[in-house]
ZABAMI-982315 format. One record per atom (N, C-alpha, C): z, y, x. Coordinates in steps of 0.2 Angstrom, whole numbers. Each point is the difference from the previous one (the first is absolute). Layout:
! ZABAMI-982315
+-------+-------+-------+
:    zz :    yy :    xx :
+-------+-------+-------+
:     Z :     Y :     X :
...
+-------+-------+-------+
//
This chain:
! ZABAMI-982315
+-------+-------+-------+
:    zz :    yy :    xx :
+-------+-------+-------+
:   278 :  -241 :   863 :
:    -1 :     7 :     1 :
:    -2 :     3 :    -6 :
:    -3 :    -5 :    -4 :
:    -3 :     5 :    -5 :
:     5 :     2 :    -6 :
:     3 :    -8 :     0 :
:     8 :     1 :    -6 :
:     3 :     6 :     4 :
:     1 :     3 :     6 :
:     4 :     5 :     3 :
:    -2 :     6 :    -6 :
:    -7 :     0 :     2 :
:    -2 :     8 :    -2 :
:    -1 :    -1 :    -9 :
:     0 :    -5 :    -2 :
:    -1 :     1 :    -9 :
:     9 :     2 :     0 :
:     3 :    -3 :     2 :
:     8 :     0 :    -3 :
:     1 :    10 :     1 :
:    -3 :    -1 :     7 :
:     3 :     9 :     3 :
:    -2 :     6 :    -5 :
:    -8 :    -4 :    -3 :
:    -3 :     6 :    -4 :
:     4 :    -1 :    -8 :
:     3 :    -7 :    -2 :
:     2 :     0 :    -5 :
:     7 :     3 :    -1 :
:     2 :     0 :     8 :
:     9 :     5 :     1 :
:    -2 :     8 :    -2 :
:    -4 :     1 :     5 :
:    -5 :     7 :    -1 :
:     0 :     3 :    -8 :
:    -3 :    -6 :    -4 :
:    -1 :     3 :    -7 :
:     6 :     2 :    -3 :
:     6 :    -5 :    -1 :
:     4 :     2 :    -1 :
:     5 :     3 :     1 :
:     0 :     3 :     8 :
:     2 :     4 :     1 :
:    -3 :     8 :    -3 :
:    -7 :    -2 :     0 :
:    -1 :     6 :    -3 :
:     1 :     3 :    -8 :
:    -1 :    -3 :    -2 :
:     2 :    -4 :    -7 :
:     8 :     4 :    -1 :
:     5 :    -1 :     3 :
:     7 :     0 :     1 :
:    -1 :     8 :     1 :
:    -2 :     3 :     5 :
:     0 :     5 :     3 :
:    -2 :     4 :    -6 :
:    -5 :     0 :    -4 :
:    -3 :     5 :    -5 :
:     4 :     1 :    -5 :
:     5 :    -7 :    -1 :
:     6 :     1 :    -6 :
:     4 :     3 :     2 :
:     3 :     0 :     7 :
:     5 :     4 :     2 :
:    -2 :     9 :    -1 :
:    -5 :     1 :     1 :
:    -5 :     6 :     1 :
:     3 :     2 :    -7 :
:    -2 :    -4 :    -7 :
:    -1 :     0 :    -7 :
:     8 :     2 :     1 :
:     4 :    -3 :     0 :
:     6 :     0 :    -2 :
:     5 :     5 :     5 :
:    -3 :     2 :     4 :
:     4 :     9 :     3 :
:     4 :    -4 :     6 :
:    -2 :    -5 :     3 :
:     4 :    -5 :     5 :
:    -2 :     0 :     7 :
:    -6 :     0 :    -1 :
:    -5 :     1 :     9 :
:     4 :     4 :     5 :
:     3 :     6 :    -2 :
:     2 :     4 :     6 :
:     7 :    -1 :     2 :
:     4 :    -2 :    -6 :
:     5 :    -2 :     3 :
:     3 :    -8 :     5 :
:    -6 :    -3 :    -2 :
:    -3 :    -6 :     3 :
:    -3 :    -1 :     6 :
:    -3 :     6 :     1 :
:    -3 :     0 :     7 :
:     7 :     4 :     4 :
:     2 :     3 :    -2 :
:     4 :     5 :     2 :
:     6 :    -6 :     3 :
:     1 :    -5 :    -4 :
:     6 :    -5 :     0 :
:    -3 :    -4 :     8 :
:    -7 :    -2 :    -3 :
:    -3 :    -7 :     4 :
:    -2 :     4 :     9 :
:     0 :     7 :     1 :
:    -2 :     1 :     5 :
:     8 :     3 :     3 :
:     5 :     2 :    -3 :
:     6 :     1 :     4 :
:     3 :    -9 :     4 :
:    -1 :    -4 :    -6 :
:     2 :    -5 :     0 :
:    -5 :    -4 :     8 :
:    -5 :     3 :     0 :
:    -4 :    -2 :     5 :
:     2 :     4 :     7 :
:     1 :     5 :     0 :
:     4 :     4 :     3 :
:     5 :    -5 :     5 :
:     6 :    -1 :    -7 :
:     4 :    -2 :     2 :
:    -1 :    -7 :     4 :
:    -4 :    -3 :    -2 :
:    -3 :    -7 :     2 :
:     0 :     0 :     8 :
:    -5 :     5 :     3 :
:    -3 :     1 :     5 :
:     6 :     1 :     5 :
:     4 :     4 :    -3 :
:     7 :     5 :     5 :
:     2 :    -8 :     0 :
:     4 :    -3 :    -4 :
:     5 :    -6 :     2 :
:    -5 :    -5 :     4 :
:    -8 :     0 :     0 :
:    -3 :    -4 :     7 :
:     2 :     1 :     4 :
:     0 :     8 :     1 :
:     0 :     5 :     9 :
:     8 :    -4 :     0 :
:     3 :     0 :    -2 :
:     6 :    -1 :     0 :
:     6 :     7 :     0 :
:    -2 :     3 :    -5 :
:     3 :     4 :    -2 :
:     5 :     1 :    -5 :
:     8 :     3 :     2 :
:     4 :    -2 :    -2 :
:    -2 :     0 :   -11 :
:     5 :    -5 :    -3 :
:    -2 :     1 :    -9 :
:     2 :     9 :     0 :
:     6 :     1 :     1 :
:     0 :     5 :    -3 :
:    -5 :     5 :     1 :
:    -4 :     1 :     7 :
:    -4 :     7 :     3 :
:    -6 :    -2 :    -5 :
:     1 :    -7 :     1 :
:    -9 :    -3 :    -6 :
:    -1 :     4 :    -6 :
:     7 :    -2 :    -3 :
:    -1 :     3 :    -8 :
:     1 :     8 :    -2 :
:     4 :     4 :     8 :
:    -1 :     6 :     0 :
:    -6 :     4 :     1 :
:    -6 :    -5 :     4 :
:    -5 :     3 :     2 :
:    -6 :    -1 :    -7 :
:     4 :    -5 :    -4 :
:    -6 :    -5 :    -6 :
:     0 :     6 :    -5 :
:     8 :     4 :     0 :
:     1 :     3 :    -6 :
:    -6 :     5 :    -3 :
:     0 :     5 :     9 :
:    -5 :     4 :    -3 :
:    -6 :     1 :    -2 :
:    -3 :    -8 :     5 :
:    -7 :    -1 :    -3 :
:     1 :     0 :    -5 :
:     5 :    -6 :    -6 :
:    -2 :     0 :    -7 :
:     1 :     8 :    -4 :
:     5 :     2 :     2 :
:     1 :     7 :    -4 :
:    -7 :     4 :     1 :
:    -5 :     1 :     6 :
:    -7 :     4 :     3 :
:    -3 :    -3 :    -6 :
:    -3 :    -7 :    -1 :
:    -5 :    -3 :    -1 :
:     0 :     2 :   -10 :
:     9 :    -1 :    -2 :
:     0 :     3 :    -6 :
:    -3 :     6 :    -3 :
:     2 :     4 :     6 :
:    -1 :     9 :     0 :
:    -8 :    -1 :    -2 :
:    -4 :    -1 :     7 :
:    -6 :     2 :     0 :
:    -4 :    -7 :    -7 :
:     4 :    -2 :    -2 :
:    -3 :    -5 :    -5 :
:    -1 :     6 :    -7 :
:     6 :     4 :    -1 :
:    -1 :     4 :    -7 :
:    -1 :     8 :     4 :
:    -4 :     0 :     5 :
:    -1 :     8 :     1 :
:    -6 :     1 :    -4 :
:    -6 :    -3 :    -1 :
:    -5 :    -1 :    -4 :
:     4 :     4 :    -6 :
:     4 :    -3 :    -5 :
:     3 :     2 :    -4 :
:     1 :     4 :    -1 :
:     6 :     1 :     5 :
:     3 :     8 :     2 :
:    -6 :     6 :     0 :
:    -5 :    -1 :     4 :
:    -6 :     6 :     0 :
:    -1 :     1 :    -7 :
:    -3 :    -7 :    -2 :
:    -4 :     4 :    -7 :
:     6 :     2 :    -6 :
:     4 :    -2 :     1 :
:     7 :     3 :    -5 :
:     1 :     6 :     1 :
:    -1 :     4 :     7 :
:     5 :     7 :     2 :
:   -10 :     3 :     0 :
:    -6 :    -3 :     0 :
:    -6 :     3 :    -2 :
:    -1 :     3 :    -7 :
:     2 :    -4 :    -5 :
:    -1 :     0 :    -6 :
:     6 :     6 :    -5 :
:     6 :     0 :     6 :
:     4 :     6 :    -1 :
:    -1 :     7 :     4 :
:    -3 :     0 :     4 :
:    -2 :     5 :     2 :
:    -8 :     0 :    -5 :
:    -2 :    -1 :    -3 :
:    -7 :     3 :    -1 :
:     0 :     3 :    -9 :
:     8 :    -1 :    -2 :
:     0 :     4 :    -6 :
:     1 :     6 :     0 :
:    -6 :     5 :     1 :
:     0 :     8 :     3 :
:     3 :     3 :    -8 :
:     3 :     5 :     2 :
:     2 :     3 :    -6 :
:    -6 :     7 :    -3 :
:    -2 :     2 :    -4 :
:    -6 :     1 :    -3 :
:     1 :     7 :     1 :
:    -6 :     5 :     1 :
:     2 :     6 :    -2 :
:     0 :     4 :    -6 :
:     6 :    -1 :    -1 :
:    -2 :     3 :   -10 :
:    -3 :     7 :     0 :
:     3 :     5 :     6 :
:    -5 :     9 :    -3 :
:    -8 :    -3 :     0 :
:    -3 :    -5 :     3 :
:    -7 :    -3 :    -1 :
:    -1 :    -3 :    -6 :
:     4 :    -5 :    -2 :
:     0 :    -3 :    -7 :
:     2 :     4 :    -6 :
:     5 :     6 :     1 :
:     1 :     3 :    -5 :
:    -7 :     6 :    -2 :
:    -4 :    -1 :     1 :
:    -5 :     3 :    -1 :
:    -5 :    -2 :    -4 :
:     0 :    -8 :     0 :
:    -2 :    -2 :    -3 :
:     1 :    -1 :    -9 :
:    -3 :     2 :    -5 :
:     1 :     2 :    -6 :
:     0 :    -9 :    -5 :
:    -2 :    -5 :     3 :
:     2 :    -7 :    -3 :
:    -2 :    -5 :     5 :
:     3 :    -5 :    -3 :
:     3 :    -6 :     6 :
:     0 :    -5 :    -4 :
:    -2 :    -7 :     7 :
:     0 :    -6 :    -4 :
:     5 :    -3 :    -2 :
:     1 :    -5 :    -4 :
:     5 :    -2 :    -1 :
:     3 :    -3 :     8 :
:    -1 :    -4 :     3 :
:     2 :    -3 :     5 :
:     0 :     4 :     5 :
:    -3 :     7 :     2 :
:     2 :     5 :     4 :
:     6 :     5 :    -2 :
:     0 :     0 :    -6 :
:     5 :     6 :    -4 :
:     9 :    -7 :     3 :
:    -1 :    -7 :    -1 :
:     5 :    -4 :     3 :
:     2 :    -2 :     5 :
:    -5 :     2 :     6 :
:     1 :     2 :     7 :
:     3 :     6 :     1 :
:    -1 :     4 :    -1 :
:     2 :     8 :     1 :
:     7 :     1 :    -5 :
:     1 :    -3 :    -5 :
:     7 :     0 :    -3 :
:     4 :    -4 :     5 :
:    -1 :    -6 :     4 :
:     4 :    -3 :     4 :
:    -1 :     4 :     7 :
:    -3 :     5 :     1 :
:     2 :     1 :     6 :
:    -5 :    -1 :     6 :
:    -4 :    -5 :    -1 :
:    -5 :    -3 :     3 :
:    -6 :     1 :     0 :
:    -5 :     0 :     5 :
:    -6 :     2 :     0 :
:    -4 :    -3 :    -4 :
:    -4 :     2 :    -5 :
:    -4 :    -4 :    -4 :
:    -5 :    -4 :     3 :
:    -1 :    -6 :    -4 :
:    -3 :    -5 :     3 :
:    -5 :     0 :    -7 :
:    -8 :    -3 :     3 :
:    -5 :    -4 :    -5 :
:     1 :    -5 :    -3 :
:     4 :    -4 :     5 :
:     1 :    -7 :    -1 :
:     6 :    -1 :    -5 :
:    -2 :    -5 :    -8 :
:     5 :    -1 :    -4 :
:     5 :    -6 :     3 :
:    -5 :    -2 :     5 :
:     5 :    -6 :     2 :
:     7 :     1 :     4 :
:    -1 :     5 :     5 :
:     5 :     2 :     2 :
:     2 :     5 :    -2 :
:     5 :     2 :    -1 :
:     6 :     6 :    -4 :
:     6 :    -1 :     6 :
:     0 :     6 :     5 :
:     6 :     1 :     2 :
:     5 :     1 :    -2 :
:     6 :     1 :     2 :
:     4 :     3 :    -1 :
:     3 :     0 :    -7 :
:     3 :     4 :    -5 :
:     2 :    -2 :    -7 :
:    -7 :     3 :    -5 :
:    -6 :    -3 :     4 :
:    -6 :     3 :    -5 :
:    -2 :    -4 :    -5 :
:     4 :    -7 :     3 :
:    -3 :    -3 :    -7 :
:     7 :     0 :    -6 :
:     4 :     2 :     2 :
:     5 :     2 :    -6 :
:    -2 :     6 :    -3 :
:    -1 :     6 :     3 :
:    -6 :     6 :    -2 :
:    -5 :     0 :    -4 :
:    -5 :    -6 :     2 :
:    -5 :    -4 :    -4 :
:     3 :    -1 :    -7 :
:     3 :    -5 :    -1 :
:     4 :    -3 :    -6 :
:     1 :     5 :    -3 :
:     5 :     6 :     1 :
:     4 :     5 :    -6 :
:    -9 :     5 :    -2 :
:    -4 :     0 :     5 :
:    -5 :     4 :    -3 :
:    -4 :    -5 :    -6 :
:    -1 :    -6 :     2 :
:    -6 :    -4 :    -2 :
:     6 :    -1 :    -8 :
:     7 :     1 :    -2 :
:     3 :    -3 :    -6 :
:     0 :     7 :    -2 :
:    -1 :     6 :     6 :
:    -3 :     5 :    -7 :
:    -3 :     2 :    -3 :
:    -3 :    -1 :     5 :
:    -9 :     0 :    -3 :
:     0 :    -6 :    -8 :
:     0 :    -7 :     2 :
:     2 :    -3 :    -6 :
:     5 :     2 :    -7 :
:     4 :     3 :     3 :
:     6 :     2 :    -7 :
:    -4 :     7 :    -1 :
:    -5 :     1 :     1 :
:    -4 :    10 :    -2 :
:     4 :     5 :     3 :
:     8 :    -3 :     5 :
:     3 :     7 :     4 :
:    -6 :     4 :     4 :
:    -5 :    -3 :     2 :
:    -2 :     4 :     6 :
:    -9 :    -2 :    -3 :
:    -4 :     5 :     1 :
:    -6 :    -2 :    -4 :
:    -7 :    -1 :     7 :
:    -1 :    -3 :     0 :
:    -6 :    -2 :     4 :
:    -6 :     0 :    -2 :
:    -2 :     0 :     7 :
:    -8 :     1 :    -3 :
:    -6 :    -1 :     8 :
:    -5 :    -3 :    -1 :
:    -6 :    -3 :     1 :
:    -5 :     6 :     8 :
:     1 :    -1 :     6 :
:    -5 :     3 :     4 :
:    -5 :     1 :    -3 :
:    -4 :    -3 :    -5 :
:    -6 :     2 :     0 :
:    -1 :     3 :    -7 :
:     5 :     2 :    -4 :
:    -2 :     3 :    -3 :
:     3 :    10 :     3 :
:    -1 :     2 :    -7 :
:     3 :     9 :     3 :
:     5 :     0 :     1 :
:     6 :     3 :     3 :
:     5 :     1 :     2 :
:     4 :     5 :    -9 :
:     6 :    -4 :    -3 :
:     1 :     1 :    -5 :
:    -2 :    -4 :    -5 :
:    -4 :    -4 :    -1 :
:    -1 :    -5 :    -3 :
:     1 :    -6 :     0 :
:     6 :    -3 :    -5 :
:     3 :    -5 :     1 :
:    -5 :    -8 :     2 :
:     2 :    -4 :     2 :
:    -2 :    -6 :     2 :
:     0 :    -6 :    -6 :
:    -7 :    -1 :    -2 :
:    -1 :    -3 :    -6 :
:     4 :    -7 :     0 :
:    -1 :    -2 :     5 :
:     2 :    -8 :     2 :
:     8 :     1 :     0 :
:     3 :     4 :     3 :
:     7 :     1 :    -2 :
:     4 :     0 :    -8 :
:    -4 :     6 :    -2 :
:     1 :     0 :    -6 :
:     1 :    -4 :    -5 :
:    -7 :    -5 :     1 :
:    -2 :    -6 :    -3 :
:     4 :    -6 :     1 :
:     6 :     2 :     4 :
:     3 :    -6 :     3 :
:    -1 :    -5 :     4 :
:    -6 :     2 :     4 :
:     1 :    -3 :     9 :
:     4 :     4 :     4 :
:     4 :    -5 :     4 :
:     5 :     2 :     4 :
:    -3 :     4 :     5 :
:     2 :     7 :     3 :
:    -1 :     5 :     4 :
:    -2 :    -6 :     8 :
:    -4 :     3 :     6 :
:     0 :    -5 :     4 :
:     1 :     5 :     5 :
:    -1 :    -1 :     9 :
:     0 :     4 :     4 :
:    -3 :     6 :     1 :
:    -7 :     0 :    -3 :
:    -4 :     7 :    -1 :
:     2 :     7 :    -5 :
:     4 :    -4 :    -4 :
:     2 :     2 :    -7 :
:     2 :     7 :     4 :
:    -2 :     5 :    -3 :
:     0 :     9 :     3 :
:     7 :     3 :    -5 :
:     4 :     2 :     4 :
:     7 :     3 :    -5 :
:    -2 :     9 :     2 :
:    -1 :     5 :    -4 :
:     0 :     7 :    -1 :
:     9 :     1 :     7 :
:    -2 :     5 :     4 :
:     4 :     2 :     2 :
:     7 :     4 :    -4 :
:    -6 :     4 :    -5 :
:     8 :     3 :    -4 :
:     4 :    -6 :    -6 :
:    -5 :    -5 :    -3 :
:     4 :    -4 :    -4 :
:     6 :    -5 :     6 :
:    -3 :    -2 :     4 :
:     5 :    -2 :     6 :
:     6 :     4 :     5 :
:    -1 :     8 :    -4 :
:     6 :     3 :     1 :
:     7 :     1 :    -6 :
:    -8 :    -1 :    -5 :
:     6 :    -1 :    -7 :
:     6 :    -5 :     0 :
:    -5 :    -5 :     1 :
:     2 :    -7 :    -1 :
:     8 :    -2 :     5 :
:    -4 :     3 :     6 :
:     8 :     1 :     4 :
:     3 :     1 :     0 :
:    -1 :    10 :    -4 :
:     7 :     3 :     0 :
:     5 :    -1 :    -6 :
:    -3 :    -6 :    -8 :
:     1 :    -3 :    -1 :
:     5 :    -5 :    -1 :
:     0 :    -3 :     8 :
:     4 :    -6 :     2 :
:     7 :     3 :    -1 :
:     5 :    -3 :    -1 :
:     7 :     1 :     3 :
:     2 :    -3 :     5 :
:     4 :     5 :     5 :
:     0 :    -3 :     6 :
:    -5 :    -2 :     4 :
:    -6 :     6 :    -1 :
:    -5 :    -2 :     5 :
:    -2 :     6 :     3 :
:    -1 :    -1 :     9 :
:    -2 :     5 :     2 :
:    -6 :     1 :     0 :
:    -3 :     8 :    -1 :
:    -6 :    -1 :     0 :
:    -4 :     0 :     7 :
:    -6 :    -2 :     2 :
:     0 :    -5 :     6 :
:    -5 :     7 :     3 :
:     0 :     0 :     7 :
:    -2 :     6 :     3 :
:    -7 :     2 :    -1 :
:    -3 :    -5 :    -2 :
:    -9 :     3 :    -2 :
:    -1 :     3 :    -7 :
:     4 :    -1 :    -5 :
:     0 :     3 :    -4 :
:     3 :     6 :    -2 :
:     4 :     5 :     6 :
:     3 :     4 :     0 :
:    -4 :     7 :     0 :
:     1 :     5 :     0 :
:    -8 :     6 :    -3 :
:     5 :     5 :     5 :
+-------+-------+-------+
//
């Protein structure tokens, strides 16, 4: 009896063992999805029900099990698309200077975010064209804590501008109008 329960506990392990790789490898659900129609159909051909009604009644289970397997998914996929609010620029156009990674929000369209980590939408492509003007001197940058108008020593000096990094309002209307082929973005508009 006792070799019973060492062997069951060492099926157990490797079962579980198996199980967290499938997990690992994006396989669990269409596995359980498989092994529970399959089980499905197992139980109908006991009752003695005909193959064909078995594998029609087996089909839906697996299609269900798949569904509710990546609705998880699906929630936070259609969450994280609904929660890119789009910004109010007569509010932000009020504003006389802006960070660099808020001025990349608002050029995409997107509600500005604190977080550098996360950049909706084409904010991180908005990022890059400001942060390689700032470094070529198109666009001149400058420091929160200093005065408003006085350039940013670290910049100047050749550290590279960061999220904080404060763009003047009107030189980031220059710099725009500027661009070729660029439209100027609605918070910058007077």
């Amino acid at each position: 009896m006792k070799g019973i329960f060492s062997k069951l506990k060492i099926l157990l392990s490797w079962g579980s063992t198996i199980w967290k790789l499938l997990s690992l490898l994006g396989w669990q659900g269409p596995l359980l999805a498989l092994f529970l129609s399959a089980l499905g159909w197992l139980w109908a051909r006991i009752q003695g029900v005909p193959t064909s009604l078995a594998v029609m009644a087996s089909l839906p289970v697996f299609v269900a099990v798949l569904y509710l397997y990546k609705l998880p998914a699906f929630i936070i996929g259609t969450n994280e698309i609904s929660s890119l609010k789009r910004p109010d620029y007569e509010l932000w156009a009020r504003l006389d200077r802006y960070s660099l990674g808020h001025a990349a929000c608002l050029m995409a369209g997107v509600h500005p975010t604190d977080n550098p980590a996360f950049m909706p939408g084409n904010a991180g492509v908005y990022h890059q064209l400001l942060y390689q003007a700032i470094r070529t001197r198109q666009l001149e940058a400058h420091t929160p804590h200093l005065q408003p108008g006085q350039p940013d020593p670290l910049v100047t000096q050749g550290q590279p501008p960061n999220w904080a990094t404060v763009i003047l309002r009107k030189d980031l209307q220059k710099f725009c109008s500027d661009q070729q082929d660029f439209v100027l973005p609605k918070f910058l508009k007077d």
